[in-house]
N, C-alpha and C positions, 0 to 999 in steps of 0.2 A: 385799191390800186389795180389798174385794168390791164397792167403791161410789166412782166419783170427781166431783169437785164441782167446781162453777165457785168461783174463789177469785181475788180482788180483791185485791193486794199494794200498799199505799202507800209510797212509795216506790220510792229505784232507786241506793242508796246499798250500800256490801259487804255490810249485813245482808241490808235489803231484796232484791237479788239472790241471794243466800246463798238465806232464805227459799226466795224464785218457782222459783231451780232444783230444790230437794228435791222441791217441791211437784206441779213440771212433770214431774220423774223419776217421782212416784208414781202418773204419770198423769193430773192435774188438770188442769183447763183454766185456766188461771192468767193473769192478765192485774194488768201494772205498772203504776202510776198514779203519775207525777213528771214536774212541769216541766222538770225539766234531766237531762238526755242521764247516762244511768248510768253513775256511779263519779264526775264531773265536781264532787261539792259535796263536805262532809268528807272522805267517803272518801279524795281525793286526795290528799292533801298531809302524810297524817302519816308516820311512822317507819320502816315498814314491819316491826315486829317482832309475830313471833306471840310474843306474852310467856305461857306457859304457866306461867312462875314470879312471874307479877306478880299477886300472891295480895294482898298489903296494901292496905286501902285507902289515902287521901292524905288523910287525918284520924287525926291519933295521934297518944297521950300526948303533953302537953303543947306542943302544938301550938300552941296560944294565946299563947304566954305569946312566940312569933314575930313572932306575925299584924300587930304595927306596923311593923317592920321590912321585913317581905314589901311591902307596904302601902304604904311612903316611899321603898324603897332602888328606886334607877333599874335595879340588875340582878338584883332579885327575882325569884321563876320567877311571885310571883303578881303581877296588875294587876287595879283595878280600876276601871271608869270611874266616877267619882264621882256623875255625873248617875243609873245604874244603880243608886246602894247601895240606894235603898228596897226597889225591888223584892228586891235580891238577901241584903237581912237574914234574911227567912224559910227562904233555903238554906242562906247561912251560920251559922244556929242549928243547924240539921239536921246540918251538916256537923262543927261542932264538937263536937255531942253524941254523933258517932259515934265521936269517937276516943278512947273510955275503953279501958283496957284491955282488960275485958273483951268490948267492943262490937267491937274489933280483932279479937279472938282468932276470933269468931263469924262474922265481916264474914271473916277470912280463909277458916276454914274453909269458908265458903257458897262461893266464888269458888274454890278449889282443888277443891270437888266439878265446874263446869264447865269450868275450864282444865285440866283433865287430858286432855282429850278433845278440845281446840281444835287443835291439830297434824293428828291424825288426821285429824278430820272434813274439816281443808283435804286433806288427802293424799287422802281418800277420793271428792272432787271432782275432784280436782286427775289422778287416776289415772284415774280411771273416766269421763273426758269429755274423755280424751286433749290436755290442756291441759302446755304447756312445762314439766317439771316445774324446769328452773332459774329459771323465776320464784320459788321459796322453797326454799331454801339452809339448811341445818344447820347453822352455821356460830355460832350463838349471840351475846351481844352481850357488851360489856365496861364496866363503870364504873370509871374512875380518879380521881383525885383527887393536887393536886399539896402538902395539906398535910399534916400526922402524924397527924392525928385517928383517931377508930375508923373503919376503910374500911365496914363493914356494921353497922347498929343493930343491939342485942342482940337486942332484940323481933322485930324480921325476923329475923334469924336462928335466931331458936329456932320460930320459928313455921314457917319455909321449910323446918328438921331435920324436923320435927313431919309435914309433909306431903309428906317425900320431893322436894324440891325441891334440886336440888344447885347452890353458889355457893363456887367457888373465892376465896381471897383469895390475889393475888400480890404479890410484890415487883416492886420497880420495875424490875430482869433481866427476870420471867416477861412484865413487860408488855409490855416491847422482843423480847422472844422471839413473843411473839403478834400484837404491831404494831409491825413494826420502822418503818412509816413515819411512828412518831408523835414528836415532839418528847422530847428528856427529860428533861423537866420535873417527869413524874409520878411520885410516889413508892413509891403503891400501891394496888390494884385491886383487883376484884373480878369473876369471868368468872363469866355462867352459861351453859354449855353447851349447853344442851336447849334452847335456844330456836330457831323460824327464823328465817328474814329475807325479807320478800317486796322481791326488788329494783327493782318497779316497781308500787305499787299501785294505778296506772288500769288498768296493764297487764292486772293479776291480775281487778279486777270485769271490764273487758271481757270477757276470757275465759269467766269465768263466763255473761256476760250473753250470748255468742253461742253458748254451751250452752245456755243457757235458749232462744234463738230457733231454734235448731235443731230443740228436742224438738216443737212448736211452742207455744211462749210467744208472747206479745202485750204489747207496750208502747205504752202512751198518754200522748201530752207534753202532760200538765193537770195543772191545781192545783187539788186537792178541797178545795172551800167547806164543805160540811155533808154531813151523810147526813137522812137520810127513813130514822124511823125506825119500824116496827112491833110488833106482840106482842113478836118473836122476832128483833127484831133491829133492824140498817140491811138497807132494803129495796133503795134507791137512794141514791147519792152522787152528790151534785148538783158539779160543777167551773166552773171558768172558761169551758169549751166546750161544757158541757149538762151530761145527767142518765143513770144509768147505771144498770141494776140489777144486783144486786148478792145474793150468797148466802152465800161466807163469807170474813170481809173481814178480815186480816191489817194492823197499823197499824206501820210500820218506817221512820218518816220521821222519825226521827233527832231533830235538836233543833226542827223543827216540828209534833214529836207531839203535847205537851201540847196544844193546842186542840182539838184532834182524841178523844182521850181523854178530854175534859171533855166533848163534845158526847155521848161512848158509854157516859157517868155515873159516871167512873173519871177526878178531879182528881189529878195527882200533884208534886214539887214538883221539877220538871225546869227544871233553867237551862242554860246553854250557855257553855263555857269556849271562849274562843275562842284558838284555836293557830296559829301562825305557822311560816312556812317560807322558808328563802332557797334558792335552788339557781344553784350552780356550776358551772363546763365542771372534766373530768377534762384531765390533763393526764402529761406522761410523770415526773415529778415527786410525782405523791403515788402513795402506798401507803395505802389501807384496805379491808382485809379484811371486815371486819362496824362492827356500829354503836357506835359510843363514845359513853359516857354523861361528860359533866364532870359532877362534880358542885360544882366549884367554883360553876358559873356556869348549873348545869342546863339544859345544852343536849347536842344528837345530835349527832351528824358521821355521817352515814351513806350507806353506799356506792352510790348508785343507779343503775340500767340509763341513766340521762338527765344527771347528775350527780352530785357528791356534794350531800348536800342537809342544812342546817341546818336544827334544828326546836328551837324552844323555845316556853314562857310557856302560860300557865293563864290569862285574863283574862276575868274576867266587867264583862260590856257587853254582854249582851241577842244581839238579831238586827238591830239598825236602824242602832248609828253604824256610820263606817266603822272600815278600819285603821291602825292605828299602829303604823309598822316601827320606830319610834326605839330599843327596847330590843332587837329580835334583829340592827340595825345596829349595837349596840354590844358586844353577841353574839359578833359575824362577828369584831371585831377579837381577842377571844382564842381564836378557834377558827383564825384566820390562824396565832394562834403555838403551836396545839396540832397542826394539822398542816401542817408545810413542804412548798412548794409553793401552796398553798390562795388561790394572788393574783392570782387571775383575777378578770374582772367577774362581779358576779350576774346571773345571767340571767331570774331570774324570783324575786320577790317573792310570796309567797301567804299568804293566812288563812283559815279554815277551822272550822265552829262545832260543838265537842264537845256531844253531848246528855248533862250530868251529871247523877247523881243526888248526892245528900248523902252518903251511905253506900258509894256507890262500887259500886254494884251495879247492872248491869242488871233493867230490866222482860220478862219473858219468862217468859209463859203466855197463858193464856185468860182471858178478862174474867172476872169474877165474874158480872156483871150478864146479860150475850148468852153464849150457847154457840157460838154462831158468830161472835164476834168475837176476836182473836188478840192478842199485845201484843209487839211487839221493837224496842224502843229501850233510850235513855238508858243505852247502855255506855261512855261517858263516852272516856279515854284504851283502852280495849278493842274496841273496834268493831272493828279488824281482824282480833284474835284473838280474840274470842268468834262474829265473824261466822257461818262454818259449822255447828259445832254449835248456836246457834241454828238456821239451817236446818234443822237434825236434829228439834230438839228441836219447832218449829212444826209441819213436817211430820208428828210422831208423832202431835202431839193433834188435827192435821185428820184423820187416819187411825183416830184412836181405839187408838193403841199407846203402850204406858207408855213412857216419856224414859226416857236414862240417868242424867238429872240430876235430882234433887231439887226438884221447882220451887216448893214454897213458900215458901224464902229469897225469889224471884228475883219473887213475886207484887204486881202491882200494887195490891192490898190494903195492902200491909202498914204503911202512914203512916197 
């Protein structure tokens, strides 16, 4: 790179970090803009799985024909707060007219062109900035299920063949053979392999983010109000604590982008699925290995450096009310009987606001409108596995070097 540039990151979320440290690697003088202490808001509290085979979007054939059910039943994976439906009709048009067949097949293929390279690009931080590499573990996740039904959809499954994506179906032996600490109840599963596991995801942004302050990176605890904008661009972004100028300005603030985006002429139809976590003390008593999927009851059990930590539910209700534990408290009671031992107190209760798209695809490129404006959000259940390679992929177009990835699926245009 023959030329480096002052570069304005908003946020300080896994992408947004992800982002600033490429950026700060390639020599930039990169400076973060977020109110809250980085890794500390979504990032925190989901799953911790680098899902490299989570190719499908969460809109598909006949999806609809669900949606009352999802809707009524108390241990639905979806919620919706009622007072929110207006607003969020316009996503849920979007969202249901993404899961035609054919709009699946396409939605998959665009997302397998950038999760193939999601592992890597964590390794290739994760190595090269001398960070613990047992913070992400190989060790792949598992989905069970304790009724006869088909363990894997066709359509996933020919689509996940399609794109080299491997998913073992076990018997209810192979599952006790891979988790023997789990109950045996399950009848049969499904492993995929290839996936990591990040065992502690504040862990993992911190680390990043004290690479970034090392190379020397800059971070500023504000919340940007607006930009000043000119010819060519934002010139200054004006915050809570003054006014800043500004030259090429990267937007990675997760589910508070859309405002943000609409002021940089580029309205897109981002909502926020808000996700829940419970976390437990480990004890000498359970056994788990990697992350379990129920799918009875669509919830994690997942093995974390702090506990093991339940995560479930999809719920749209905006950014303003609060939370509501009442369905991952009733969650907990058959994840008690999915893994024995599991009877400890909760120790911490969390929610945490996914930036969705309808289509289940992140925004990730360059504005159409400003050549120096940047876009990485609304990766919806992905953030922590597209995280990096965005990083890749931002840092190439500040550099002016072609991506590995395809980015006009991923264009904020395309609504």
């Amino acid at each position: 790179m023959d030329r480096s540039h002052e570069v304005t990151v908003i946020g300080a979320g896994i992408v947004g970090m992800c982002c600033a440290l490429r950026l700060q690697q390639d020599g930039h003088r990169v400076t973060v803009v977020d109110p809250r202490p980085p890794g500390t808001a979504t990032s925190f509290g989901n799953a911790g799985i680098v899902a490299t085979s989570s190719i499908m979007p969460y809109s598909t054939p006949g999806l609809w024909k669900r949606i009352p059910w999802m809707l009524l039943s108390p241990m639905s994976p979806l919620m919706l707060r009622w007072r929110h439906l207006p607003r969020a009709i316009p996503w849920l048009t979007r969202f249901l007219a993404a899961g035609s067949s054919s709009r699946v097949e396409r939605i998959a293929a665009d997302l397998a062109t950038m999760s193939q390279h999601a592992e890597r690009a964590h390794r290739d931080l994760i190595s090269g900035h001398r960070i613990d590499g047992d913070l992400m573990k190989p060790v792949g996740y598992l989905e069970v299920q304790t009724g006869r039904g088909v363990p894997i959809d066709p359509l996933e499954q020919r689509l996940l063949e399609r794109h080299g994506v491997r998913a073992d179906v076990l018997s209810a032996d192979e599952i006790h053979q891979l988790e023997p600490g789990l109950a045996r109840r399950f009848t049969q599963g499904v492993f995929f392999p290839d996936k990591g596991f990040v065992t502690h995801p504040f862990e993992l942004t911190r680390a990043y983010t004290e690479a970034f302050l090392a190379l020397g990176g800059e971070i500023q605890s504000e919340t940007v109000r607006r930009f000043e904008i000119g010819p060519k661009g934002p010139t200054r972004i004006v915050t809570d604590l003054g006014m800043h100028d500004v030259d090429r300005v990267v937007v990675a603030a997760g589910a508070w982008s859309r405002p943000l985006a609409r002021q940089l002429g580029s309205d897109v139809p981002l909502d926020t699925e808000r996700g829940y976590h419970l976390s437990l003390p480990w004890n000498e008593r359970i056994t788990l290995n990697r992350p379990v999927f129920v799918t009875d009851y669509y919830y994690f059990m997942c093995p974390m450096r702090d506990g093991v930590r339940i995560t479930s539910g999809a719920e749209l209700g905006g950014l303003e009310a609060g939370p509501d534990f009442r369905r991952i408290r009733r969650v907990l009671e058959d994840a008690r009987l999915s893994l024995p031992g599991l009877d400890g107190p909760v120790e911490r209760e969390w929610m945490g606001y996914r930036p969705s798209m309808p289509d289940s695809k992140p925004i990730v490129g360059r504005s159409p409108r400003f050549d120096r404006v940047f876009f990485a959000f609304g990766h919806g259940h992905l953030g922590l596995t597209l995280s990096a390679i965005t990083g890749e992929i931002i840092a190439d177009l500040v550099a002016a070097r072609n991506p590995a990835v395809p980015l006009e699926p991923f264009g904020i245009d395309r609504f």
